[in-house]
TORKOL-4160 file (C-alpha; in steps of 0.2 Angstrom, whole numbers, padded with zeros to 4 digits, m for minus):
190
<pt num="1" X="m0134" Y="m0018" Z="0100"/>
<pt num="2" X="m0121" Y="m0005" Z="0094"/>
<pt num="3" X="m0124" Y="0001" Z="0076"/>
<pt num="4" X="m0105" Y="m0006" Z="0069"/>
<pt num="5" X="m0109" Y="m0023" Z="0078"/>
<pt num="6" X="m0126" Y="m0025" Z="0068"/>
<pt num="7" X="m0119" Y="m0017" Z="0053"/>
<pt num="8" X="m0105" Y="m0032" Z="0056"/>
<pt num="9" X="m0118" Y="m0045" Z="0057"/>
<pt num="10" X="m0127" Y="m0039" Z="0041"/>
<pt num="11" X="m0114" Y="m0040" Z="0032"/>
<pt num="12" X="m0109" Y="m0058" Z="0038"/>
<pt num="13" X="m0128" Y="m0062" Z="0034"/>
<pt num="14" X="m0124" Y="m0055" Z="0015"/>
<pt num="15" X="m0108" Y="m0063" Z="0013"/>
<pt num="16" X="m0114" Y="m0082" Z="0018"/>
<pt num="17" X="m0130" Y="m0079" Z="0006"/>
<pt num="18" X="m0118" Y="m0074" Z="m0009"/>
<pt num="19" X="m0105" Y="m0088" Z="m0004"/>
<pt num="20" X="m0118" Y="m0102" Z="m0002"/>
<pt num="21" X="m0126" Y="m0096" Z="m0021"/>
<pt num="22" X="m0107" Y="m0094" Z="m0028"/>
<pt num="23" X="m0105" Y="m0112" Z="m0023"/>
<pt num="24" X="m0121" Y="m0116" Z="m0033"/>
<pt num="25" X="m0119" Y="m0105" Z="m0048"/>
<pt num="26" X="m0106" Y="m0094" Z="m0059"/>
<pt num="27" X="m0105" Y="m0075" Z="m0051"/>
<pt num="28" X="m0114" Y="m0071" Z="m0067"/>
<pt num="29" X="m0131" Y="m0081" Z="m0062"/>
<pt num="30" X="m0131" Y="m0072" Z="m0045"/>
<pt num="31" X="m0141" Y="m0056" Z="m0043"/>
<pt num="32" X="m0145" Y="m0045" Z="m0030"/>
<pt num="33" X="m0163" Y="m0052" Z="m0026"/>
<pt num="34" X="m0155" Y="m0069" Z="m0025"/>
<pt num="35" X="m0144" Y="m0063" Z="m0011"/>
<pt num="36" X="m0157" Y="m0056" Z="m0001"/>
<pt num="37" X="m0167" Y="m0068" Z="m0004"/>
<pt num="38" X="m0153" Y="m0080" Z="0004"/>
<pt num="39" X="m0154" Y="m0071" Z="0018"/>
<pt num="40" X="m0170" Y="m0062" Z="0023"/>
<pt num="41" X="m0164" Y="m0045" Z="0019"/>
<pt num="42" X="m0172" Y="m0033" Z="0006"/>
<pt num="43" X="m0162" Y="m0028" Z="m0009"/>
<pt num="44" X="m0160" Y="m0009" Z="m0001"/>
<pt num="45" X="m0151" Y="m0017" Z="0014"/>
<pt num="46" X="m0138" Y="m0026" Z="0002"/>
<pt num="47" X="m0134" Y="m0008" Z="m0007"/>
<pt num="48" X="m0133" Y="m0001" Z="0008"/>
<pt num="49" X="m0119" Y="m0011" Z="0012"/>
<pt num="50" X="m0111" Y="m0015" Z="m0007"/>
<pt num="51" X="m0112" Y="m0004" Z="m0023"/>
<pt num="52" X="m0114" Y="m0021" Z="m0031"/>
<pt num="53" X="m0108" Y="m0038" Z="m0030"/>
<pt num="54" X="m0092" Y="m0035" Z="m0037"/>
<pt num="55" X="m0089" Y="m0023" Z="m0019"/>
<pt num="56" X="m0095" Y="m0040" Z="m0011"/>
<pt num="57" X="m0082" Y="m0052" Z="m0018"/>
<pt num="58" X="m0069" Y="m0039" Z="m0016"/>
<pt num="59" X="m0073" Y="m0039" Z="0000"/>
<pt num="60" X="m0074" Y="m0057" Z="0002"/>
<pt num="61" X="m0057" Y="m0057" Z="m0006"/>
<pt num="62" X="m0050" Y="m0044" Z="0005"/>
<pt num="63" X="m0057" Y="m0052" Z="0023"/>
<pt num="64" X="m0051" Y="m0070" Z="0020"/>
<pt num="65" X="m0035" Y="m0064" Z="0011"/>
<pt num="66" X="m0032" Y="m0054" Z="0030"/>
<pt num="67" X="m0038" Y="m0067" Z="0039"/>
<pt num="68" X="m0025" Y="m0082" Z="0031"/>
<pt num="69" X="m0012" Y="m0069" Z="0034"/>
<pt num="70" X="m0014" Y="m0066" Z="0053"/>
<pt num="71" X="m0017" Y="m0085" Z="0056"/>
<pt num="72" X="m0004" Y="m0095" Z="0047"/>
<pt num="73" X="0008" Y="m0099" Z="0059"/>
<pt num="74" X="0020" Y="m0113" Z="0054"/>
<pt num="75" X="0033" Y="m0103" Z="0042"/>
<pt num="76" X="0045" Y="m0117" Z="0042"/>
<pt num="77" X="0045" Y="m0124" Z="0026"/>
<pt num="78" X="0039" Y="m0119" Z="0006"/>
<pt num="79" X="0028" Y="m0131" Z="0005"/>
<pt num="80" X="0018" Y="m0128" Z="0023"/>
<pt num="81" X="0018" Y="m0107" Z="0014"/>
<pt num="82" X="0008" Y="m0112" Z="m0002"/>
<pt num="83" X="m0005" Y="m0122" Z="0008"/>
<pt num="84" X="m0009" Y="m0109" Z="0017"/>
<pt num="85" X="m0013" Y="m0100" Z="0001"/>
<pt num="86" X="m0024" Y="m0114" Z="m0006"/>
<pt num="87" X="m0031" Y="m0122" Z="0009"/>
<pt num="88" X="m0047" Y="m0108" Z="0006"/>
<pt num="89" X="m0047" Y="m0113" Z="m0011"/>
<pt num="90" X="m0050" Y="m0133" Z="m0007"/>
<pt num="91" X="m0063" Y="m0128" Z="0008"/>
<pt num="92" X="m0072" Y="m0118" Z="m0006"/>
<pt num="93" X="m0068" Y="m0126" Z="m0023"/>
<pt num="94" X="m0082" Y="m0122" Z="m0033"/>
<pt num="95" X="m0084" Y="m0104" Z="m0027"/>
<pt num="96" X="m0067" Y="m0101" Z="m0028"/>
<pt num="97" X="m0067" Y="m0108" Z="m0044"/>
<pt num="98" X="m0082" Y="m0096" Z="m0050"/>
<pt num="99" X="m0073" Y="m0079" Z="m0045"/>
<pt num="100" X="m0057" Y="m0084" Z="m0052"/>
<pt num="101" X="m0068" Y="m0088" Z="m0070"/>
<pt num="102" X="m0077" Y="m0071" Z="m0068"/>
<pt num="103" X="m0074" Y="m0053" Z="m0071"/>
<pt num="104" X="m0068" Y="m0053" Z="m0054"/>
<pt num="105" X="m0051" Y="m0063" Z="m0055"/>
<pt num="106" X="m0040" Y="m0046" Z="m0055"/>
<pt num="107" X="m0048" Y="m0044" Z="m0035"/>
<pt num="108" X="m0041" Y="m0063" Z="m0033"/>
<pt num="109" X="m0027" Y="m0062" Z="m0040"/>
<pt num="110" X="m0020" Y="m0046" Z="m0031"/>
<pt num="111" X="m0025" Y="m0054" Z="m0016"/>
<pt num="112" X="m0018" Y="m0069" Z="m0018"/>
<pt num="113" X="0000" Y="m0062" Z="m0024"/>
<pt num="114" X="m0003" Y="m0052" Z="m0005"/>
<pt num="115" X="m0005" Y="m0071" Z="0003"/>
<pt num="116" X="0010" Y="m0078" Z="m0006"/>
<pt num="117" X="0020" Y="m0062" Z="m0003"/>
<pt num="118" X="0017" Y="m0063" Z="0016"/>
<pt num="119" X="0018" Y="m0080" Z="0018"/>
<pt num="120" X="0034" Y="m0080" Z="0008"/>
<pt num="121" X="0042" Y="m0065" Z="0017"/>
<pt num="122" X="0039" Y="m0076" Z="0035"/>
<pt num="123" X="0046" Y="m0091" Z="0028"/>
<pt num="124" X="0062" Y="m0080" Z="0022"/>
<pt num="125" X="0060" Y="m0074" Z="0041"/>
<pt num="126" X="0062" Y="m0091" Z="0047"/>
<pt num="127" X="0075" Y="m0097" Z="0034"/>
<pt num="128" X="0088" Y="m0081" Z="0036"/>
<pt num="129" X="0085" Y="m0080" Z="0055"/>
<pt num="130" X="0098" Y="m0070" Z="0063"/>
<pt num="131" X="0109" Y="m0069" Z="0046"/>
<pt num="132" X="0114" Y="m0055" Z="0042"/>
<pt num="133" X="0110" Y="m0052" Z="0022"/>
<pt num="134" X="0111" Y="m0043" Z="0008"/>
<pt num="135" X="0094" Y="m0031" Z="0008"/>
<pt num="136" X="0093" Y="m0030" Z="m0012"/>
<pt num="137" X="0099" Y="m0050" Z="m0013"/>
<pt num="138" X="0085" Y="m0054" Z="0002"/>
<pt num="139" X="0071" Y="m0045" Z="m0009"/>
<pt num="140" X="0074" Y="m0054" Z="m0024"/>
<pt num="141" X="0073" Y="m0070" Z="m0014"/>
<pt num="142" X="0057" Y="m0066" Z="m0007"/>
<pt num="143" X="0049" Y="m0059" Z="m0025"/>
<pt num="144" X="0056" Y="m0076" Z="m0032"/>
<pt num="145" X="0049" Y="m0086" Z="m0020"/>
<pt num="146" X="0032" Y="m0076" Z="m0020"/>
<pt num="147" X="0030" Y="m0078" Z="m0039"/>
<pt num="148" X="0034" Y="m0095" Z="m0036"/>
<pt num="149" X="0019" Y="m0097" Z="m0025"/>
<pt num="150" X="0010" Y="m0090" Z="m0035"/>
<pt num="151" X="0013" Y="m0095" Z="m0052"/>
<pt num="152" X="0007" Y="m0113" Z="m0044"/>
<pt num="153" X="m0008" Y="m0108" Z="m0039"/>
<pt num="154" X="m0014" Y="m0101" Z="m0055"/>
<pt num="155" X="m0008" Y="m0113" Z="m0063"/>
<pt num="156" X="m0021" Y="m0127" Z="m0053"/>
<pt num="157" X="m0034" Y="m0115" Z="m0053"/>
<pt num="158" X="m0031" Y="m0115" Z="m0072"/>
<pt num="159" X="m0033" Y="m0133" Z="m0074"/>
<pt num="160" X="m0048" Y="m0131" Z="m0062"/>
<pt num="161" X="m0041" Y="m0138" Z="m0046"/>
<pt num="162" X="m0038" Y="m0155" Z="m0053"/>
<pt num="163" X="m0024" Y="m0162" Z="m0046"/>
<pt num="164" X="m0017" Y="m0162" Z="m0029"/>
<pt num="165" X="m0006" Y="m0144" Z="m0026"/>
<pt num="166" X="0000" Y="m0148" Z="m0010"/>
<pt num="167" X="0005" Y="m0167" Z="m0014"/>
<pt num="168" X="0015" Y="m0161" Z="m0033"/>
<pt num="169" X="0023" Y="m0145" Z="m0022"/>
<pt num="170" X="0028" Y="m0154" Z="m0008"/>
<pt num="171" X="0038" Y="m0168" Z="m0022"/>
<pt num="172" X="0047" Y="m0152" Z="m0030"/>
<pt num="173" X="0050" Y="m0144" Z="m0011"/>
<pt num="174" X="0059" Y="m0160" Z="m0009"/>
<pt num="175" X="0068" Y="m0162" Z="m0027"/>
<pt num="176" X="0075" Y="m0146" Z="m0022"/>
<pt num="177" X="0080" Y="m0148" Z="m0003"/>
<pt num="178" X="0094" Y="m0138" Z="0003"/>
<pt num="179" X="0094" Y="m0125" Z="m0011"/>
<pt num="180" X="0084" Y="m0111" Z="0002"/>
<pt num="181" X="0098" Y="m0115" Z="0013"/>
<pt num="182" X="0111" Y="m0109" Z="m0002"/>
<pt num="183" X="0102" Y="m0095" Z="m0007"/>
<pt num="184" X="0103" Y="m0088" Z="0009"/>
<pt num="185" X="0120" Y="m0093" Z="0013"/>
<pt num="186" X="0127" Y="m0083" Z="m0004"/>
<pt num="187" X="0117" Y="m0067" Z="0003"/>
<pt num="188" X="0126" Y="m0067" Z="0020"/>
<pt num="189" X="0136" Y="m0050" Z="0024"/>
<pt num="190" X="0149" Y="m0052" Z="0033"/>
């Protein structure tokens, strides 16, 4: 097996341990040992990898950031957008939960502005189609919208995921039906 393909798999091996444990536990109650332990490596093989288990959950961040990005598909409406960006958070609540209470929040909250901001920017995509627009009135659409996304989610993650994002956003989504469709209209160019 090819060095990059087993360096690959050892770092899959090290990122399921450290999930599996930061769904048990806060970040803080995690240690090295505990992660190897988790699965089968020695501690030397984890540093060889991470500089520490904030390098780990930046990572973690990082791939599943990159991986909601390349796989959300459905761009055709606000409320399918901010699912994408929380549908990781409910598969993973507690761990979630755990970064976003630790010293690491900073890694989740860049990367989460990144998912809002992609997801956001493809929905505009979708929305504008072939209109043409206003490039300065086109990116304050996207950064309103972004924020939006955004501002949601940390909001449930501050009130520790106890209430149902998706049903509440989908309500305002509907409360404010057609208003995308204004937006983009008063940003055409003729």
């Amino acid at each position: 097996m090819p060095y990059k393909a087993k360096s690959e798999l050892t770092k899959a091996a090290i990122k399921k341990s450290f999930l599996k444990l930061l769904n048990e536990k806060p970040i803080s109650q995690i240690s090295v040992r505990d992660i190897a332990e988790g699965c089968g490596f020695n501690r030397n093989t984890i540093y060889y990898h991470y500089d520490d288990i904030p390098c780990l959950v930046e990572d973690i961040v990082i791939e599943t950031a990159d991986r909601i990005i390349s796989e959300y598909t459905d761009f055709s409406s606000l409320d399918a957008c901010l699912e994408a960006a929380v549908k990781f958070a409910l598969e993973h609540k507690r761990g979630v939960l755990n970064i976003y209470n630790s010293s690491n929040r900073s890694v989740y909250e860049l990367y989460l502005m990144k998912v809002c901001g992609t997801v956001v920017e493809k929905y505009i995509e979708t929305v504008f189609g072939d209109v043409k627009t206003d490039p300065e009135s086109r990116e304050i659409l996207v950064r309103f919208y972004k924020c939006e996304c955004f501002g949601q989610v940390i909001d449930w993650l501050n009130c520790a995921m106890n209430y149902n994002i998706c049903e509440q956003f989908s309500k305002l989504c509907k409360l404010r039906e057609g208003f995308a469709e204004i937006l983009v209209e008063r940003c055409r160019v003729e």
